[in-house]
C-alpha positions as CSV (number, residue, x, y, z in Angstrom):
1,X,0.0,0.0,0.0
2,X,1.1,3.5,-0.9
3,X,2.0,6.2,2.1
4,X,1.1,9.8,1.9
5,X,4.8,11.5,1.6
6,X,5.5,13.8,4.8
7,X,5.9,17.3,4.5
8,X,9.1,18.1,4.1
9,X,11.3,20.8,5.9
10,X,14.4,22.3,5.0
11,X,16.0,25.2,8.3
12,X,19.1,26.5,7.9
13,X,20.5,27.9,11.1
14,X,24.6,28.3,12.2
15,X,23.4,28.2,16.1
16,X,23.4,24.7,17.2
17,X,21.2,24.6,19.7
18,X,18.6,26.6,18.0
19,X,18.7,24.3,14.9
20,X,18.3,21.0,16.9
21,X,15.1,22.4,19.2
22,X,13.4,23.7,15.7
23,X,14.1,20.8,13.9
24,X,12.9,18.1,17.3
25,X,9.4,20.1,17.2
26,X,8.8,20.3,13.4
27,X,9.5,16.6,13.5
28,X,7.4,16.0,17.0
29,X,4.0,17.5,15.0
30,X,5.0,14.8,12.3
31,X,7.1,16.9,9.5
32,X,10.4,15.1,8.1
33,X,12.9,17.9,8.7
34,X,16.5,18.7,7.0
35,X,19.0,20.7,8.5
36,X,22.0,22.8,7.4
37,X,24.7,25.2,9.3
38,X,25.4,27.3,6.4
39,X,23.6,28.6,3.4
40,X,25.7,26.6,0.8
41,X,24.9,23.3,2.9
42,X,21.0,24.6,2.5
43,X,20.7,25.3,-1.1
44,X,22.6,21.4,-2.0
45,X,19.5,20.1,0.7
46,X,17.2,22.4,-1.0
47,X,15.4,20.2,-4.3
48,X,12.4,18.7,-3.6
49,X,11.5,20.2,0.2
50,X,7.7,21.8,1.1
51,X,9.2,24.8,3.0
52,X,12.7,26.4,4.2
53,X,13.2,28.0,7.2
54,X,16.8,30.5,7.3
55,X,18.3,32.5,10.0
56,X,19.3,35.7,8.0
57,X,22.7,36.2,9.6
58,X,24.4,33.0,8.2
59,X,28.6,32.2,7.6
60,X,29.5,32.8,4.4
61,X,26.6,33.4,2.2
62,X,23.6,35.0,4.1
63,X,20.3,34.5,4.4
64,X,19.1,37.2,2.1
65,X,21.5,36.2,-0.6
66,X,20.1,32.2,-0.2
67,X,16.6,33.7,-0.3
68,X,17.5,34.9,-3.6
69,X,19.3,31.4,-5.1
70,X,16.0,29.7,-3.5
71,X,13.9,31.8,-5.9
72,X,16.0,31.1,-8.7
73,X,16.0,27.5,-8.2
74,X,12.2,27.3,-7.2
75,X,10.4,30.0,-6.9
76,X,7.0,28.4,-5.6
77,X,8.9,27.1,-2.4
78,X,7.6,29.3,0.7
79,X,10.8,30.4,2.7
80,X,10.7,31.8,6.7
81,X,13.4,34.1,7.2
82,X,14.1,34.4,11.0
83,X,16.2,37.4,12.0
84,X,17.5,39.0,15.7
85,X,15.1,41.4,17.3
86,X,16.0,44.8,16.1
87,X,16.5,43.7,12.8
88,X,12.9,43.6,11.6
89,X,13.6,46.0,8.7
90,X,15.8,43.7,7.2
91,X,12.7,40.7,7.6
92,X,10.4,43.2,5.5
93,X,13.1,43.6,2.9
94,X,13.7,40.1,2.9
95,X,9.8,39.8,2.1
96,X,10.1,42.0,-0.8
97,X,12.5,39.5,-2.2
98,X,9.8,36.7,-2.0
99,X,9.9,35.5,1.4
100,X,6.9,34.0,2.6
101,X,7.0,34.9,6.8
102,X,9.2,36.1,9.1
103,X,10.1,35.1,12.9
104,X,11.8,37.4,15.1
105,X,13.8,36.0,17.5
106,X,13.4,34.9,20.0
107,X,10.4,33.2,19.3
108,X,8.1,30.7,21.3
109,X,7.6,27.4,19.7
110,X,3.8,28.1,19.4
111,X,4.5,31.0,17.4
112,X,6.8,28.6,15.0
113,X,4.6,26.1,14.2
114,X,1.7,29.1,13.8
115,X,3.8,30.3,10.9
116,X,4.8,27.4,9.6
117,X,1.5,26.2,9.4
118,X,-0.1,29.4,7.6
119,X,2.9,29.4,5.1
120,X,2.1,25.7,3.9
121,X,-1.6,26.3,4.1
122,X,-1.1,29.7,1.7
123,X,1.3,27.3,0.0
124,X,-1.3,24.8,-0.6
125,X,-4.0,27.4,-1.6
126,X,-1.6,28.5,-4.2
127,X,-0.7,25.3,-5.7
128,X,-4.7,24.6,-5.9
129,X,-5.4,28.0,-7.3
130,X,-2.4,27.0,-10.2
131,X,-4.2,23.4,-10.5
132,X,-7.7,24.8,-11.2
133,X,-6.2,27.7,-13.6
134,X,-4.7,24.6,-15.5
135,X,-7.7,22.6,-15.8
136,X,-10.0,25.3,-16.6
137,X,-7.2,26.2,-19.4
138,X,-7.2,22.6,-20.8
139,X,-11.1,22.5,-20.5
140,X,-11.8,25.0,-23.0
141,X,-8.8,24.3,-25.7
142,X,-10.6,24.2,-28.8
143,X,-9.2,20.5,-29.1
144,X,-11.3,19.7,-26.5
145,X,-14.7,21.1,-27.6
146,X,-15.7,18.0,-29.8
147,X,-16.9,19.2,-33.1
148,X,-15.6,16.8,-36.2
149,X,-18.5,17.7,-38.2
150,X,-17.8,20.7,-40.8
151,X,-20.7,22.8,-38.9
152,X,-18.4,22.5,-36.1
153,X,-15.1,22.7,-37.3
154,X,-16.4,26.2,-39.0
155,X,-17.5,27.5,-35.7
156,X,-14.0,26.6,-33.9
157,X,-12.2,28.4,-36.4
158,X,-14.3,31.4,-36.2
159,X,-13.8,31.6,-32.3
160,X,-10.2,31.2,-33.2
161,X,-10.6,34.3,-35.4
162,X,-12.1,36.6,-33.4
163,X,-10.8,35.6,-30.1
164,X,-7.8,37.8,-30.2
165,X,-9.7,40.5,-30.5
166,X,-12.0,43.1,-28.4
167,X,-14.9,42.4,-31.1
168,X,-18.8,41.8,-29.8
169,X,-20.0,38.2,-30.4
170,X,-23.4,37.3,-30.6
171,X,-24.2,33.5,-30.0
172,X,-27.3,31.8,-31.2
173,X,-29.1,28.3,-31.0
174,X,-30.8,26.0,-29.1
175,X,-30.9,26.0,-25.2
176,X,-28.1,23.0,-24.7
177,X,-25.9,23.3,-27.6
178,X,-23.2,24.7,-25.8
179,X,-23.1,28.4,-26.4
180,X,-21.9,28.3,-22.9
181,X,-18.7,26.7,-23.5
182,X,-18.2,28.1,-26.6
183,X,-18.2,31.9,-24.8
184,X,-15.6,30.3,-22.3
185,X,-13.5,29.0,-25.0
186,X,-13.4,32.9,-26.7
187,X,-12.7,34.4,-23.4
188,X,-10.0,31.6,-22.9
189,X,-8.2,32.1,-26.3
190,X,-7.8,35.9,-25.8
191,X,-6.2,38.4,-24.4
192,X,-8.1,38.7,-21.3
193,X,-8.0,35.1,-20.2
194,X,-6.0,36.1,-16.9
195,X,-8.9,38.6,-16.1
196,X,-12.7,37.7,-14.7
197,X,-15.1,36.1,-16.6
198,X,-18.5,37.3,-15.1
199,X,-21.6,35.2,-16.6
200,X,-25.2,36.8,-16.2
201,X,-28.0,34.6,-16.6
202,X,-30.4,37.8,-17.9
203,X,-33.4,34.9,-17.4
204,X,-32.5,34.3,-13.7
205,X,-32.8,38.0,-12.4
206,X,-35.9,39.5,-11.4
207,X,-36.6,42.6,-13.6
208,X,-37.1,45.0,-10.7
209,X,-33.9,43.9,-9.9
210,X,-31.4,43.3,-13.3
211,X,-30.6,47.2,-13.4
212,X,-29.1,47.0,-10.0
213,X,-27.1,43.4,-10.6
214,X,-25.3,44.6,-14.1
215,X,-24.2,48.5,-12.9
216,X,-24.6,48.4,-9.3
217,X,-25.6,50.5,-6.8
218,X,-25.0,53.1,-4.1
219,X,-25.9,52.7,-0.4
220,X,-29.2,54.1,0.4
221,X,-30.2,53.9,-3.3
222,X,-33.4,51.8,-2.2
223,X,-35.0,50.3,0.8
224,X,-32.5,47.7,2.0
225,X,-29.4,49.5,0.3
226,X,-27.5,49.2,3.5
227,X,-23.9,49.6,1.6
228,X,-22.7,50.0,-1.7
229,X,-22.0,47.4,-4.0
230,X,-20.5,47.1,-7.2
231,X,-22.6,45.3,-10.1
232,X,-21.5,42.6,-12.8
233,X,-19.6,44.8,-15.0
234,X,-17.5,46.4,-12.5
235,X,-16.4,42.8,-11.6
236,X,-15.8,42.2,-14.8
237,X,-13.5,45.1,-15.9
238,X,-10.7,44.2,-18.0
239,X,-12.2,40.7,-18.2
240,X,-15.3,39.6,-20.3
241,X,-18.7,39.7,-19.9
242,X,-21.1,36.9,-20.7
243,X,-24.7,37.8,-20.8
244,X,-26.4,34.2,-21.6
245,X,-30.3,35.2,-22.6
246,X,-30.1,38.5,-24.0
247,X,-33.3,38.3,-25.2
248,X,-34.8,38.5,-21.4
249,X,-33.4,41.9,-20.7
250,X,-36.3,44.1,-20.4
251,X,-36.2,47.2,-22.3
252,X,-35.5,49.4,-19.6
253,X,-32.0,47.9,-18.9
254,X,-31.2,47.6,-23.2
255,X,-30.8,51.1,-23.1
256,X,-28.1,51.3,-20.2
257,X,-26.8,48.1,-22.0
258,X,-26.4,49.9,-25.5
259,X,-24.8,52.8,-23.3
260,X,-21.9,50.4,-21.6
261,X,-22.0,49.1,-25.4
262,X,-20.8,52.6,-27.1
263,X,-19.7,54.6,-24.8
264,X,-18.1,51.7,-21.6
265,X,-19.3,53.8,-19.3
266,X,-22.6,53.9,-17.0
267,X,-23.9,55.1,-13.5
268,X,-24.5,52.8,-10.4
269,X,-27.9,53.3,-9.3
270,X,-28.4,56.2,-6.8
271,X,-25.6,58.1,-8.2
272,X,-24.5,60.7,-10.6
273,X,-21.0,59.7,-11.0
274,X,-20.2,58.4,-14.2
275,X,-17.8,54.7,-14.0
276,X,-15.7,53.9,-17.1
277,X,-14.6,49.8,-17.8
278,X,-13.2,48.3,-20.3
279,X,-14.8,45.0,-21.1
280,X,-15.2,42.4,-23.7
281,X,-19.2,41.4,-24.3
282,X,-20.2,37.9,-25.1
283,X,-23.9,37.5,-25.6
284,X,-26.1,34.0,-26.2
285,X,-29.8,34.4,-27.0
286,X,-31.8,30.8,-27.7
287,X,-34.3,33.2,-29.3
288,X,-34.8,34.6,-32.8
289,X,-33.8,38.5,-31.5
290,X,-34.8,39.5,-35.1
291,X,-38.5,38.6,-34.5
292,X,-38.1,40.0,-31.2
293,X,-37.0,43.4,-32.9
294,X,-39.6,43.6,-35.3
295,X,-42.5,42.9,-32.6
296,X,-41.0,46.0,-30.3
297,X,-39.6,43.9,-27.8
298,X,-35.7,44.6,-28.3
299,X,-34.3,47.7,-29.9
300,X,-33.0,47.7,-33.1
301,X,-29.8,50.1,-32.1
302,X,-29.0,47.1,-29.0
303,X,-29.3,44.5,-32.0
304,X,-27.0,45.8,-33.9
305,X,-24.1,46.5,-31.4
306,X,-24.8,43.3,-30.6
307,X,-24.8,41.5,-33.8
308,X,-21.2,42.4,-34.8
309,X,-19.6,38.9,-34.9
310,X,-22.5,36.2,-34.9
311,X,-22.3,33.1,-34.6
312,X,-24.9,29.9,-34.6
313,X,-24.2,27.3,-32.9
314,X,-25.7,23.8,-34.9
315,X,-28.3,21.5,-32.5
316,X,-27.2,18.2,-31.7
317,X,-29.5,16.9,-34.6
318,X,-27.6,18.8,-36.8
319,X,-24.4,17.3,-35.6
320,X,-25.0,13.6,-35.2
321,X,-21.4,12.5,-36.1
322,X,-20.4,14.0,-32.8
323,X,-22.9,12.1,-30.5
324,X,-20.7,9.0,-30.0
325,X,-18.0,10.8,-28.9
326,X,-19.9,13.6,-26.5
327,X,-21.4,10.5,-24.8
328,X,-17.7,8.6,-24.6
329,X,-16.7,12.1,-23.4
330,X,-19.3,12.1,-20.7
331,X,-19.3,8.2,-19.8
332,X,-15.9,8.9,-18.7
333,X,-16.8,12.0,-17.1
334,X,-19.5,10.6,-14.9
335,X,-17.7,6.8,-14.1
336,X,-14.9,8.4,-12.6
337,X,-17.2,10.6,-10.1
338,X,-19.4,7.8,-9.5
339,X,-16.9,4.8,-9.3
340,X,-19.0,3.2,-11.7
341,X,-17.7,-0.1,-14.0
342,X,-18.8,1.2,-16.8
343,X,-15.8,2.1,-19.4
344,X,-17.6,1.6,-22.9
345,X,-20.9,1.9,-25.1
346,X,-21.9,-1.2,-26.7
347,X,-22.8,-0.4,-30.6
348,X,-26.2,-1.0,-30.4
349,X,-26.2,1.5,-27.3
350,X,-24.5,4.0,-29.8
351,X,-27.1,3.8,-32.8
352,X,-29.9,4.3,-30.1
353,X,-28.1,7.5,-29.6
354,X,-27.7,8.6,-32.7
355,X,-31.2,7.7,-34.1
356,X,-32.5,10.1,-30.8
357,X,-33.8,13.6,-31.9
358,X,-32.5,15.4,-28.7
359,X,-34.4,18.3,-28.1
360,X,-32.4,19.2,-25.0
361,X,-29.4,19.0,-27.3
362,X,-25.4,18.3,-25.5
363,X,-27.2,19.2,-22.1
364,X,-29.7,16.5,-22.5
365,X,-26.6,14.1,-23.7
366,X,-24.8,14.2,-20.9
367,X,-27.8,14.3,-18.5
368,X,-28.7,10.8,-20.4
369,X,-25.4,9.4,-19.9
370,X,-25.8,10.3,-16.2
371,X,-28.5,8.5,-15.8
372,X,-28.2,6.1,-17.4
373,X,-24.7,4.9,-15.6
374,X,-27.2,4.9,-12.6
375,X,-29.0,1.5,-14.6
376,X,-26.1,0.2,-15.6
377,X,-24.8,-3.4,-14.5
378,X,-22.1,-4.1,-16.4
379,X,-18.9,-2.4,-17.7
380,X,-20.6,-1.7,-20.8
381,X,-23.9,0.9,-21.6
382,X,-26.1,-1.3,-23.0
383,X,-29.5,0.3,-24.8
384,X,-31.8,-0.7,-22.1
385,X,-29.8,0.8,-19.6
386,X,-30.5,4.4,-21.7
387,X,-33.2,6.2,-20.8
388,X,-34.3,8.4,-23.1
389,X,-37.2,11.2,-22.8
390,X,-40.6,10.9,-24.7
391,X,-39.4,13.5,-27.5
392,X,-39.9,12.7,-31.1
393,X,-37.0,10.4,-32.6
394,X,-34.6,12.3,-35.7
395,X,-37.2,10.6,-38.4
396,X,-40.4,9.0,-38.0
397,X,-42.1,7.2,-40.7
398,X,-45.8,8.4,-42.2
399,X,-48.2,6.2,-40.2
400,X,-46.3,5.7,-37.1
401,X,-48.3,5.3,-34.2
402,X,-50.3,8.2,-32.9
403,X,-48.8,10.2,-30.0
404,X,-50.3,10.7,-26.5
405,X,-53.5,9.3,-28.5
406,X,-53.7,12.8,-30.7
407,X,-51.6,12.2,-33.3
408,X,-52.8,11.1,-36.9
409,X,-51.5,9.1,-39.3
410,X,-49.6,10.5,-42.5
411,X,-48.2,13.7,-40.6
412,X,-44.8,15.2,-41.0
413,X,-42.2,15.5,-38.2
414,X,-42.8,19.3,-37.5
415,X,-46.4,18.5,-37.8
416,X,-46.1,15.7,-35.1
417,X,-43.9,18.2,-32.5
418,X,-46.4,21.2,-32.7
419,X,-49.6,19.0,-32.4
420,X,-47.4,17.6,-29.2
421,X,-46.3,20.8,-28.2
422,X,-50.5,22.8,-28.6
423,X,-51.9,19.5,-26.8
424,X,-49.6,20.3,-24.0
425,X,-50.3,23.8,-23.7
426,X,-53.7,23.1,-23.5
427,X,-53.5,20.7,-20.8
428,X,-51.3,22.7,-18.9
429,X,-54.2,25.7,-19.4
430,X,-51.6,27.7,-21.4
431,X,-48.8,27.7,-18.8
432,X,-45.3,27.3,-20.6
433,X,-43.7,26.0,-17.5
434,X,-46.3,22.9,-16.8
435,X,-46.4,22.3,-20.5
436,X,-42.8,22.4,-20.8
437,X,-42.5,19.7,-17.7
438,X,-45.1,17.7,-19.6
439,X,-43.3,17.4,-22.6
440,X,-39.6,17.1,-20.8
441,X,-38.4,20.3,-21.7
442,X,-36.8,22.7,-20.3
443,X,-39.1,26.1,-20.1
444,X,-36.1,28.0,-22.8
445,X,-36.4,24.9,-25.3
446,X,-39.8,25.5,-25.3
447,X,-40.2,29.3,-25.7
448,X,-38.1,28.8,-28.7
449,X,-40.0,26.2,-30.3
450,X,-43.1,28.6,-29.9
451,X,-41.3,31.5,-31.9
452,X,-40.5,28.8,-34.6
453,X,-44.3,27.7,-34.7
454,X,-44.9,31.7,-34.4
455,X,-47.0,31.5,-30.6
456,X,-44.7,32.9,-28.4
């Protein structure tokens, strides 16, 4: 069986006595420990420890000038400088340098292991921070957003194209196709990818409320305004701003919007003084914004600062040469975070997948895949163990089988969907929400298929 390495410790001290109590305790609270009498002696011990601890007034080479080889030879390894009493402004000089902590002597043992344990615990924070940075970077590489289909292929190389740049983009399709990811990737390709990415979900904030979330406000600007607070665009200065539903913002807000559009500049609300940003706007609408425009319910101006650099992103039933590989993609995904068996999808498993229409689109993929590891007995997904929702199939043959009982025979595909789609409305009494549930959509995929049949 494998053992946890120990933490390792590296102090470098020319006292003795001092060296040996420092080193005893580190290794009575269970950290190996090296030690050194001299600088030189340190920076040969030096390769692969956690954390060095140095005296500053060393034989030979000093402290401050092993602080610097340290950073040299690893920069990312905290170092303690301890230093005389009296000497403190050589400690915060020595921090300039890159030192992690200081101890003045003397010092008790407490107040040792105290720093030693917040320097490894910052340590650790960073390391995790660098980690997470790393994934999120490999995570939205263009070579990992499956797409093998030319649809695809010509979407990846336009987010190549414009992601350099400061240039609006304005992504359309289906709830589920991944317009998501596909903002992440841009932000991640460009400039700005060190700086904040701030996503607003424009269908998730109350009206009354969305003027105060994007620009912020000032205390007292309304009942409850016990402090200021800065709003999603300040957040997102220098960074990129993602607002996923555009086609929710009420009319009110697409003027400040168009404002922060033209001019990157706007008020907080409950004050006069004017804040300047500098932003990159990403925005996704699963809505035809054009039909919106003409029936008065988004301005014309806002459409057209937004519409500099569209891009629609193909449904999954446009795309069906990707669906084996999204769902080996997600299989993998959701067996390591389970612990489940399951390592392949058998071929008859795969067709099933294929033939399916998915509504939901890559959302409803991987939520499928989810589930269905949950039936799974074997190490391989077998088509019973796929559960699929009640949405039409990608073809269906003239006389097929009435739907739900309503359905007649001879009827085309977009003819079965909207008889499904006005049967549910009418037994959900015209509520998009129960109807939506009733037909296993989600409430978006449904508004949208309501503008196609022109309802909505």
């Amino acid at each position: 069986m494998k053992t946890a390495m120990k933490t390792r410790i590296l102090v470098v001290e020319d006292e003795d006595k001092l060296r040996r109590v420092v080193t005893l305790q580190l290794e009575s609270c269970g950290y190996e420990v090296l030690s050194a009498g001299s600088a030189e002696e340190g920076l040969r011990l030096a390769p692969g420890v956690n954390l060095v601890i140095t005296d500053l007034r060393l034989p030979g080479m000093d402290g401050m000038a092993l602080l610097e080889a340290l950073q040299r030879q690893n920069g990312r390894v905290p170092v303690i400088v301890m230093t005389a009493f009296g000497t403190v402004e050589i400690a915060v000089e020595a921090m300039k340098l890159g030192a992690a902590d200081f101890l003045p002597k003397p010092f008790s043992l407490d107040h040792l292991m105290a720093v030693v344990r917040k320097a490894l615990e910052m340590q650790t924070l960073r390391e995790e921070n660098v980690r997470l940075k790393d994934e999120l970077g490999r995570r939205y590489r263009i070579g990992n957003i499956i797409g093998t289909g030319p649809k695809m292929q010509e979407i990846l190389g336009a987010v190549m194209r414009v992601a350099p740049t400061r240039t609006t983009v304005l992504l359309c399709g289906e709830s589920g196709t991944g317009k998501d990811l596909i903002a992440r990737a841009i932000h991640h390709h460009s400039p700005r990818a060190a700086q904040p990415f701030v996503k607003i979900n424009c269908t998730a904030i109350p009206e009354n409320l969305m003027e105060s979330e994007l620009f912020g406000y000032e205390k007292g600007a309304f009942t409850g305004a016990a402090a200021a607070k800065p709003g999603k665009f300040e957040q997102a200065d220098n960074g990129t701003v993602f607002l996923d539903e555009i086609g929710d913002v009420p009319p009110a807000v697409q003027v400040k919007l168009l404002r922060v559009l033209q001019e990157r500049e706007f008020e907080r609300l409950g004050s006069n003084k004017t804040k300047h940003i500098d932003v990159r706007v990403i925005a996704a609408t699963n809505v035809d914004l054009r039909r919106a425009l003409e029936e008065g319910n988004f301005r014309e101006d806002l459409y057209y600062r937004l519409n500099v650099f569209p891009l629609t992103i193909p449904p999954l039933r446009e795309r069906a040469e990707d669906i084996p590989a999204l769902a080996e993609q997600f299989l993998r995904k959701f067996a390591a975070e389970t612990g489940s068996a399951v390592g392949s999808i058998s071929e008859a498993a795969r067709a099933r997948l294929v033939e399916y229409n998915w509504p939901g689109n890559v959302r409803e993929l991987e939520n499928a895949i989810e589930r269905s590891l949950l039936y799974a007995s074997g190490d391989t997904l077998r088509p019973e163990d796929i559960r699929l929702d009640h949405a039409p199939k990608r073809s269906l043959s003239n006389g097929a089988a009435a739907a739900n009982g309503f359905l007649a025979e001879g009827v085309s595909l977009e003819e079965h969907e909207q008889s499904l789609i006005r049967e549910a409305l009418r037994r959900a009494g015209g509520n998009k929400s129960q109807a939506a549930r009733l037909l296993g959509l989600t409430r978006n995929a449904l508004r949208y298929r309501l503008s196609q049949m022109g309802l909505e």
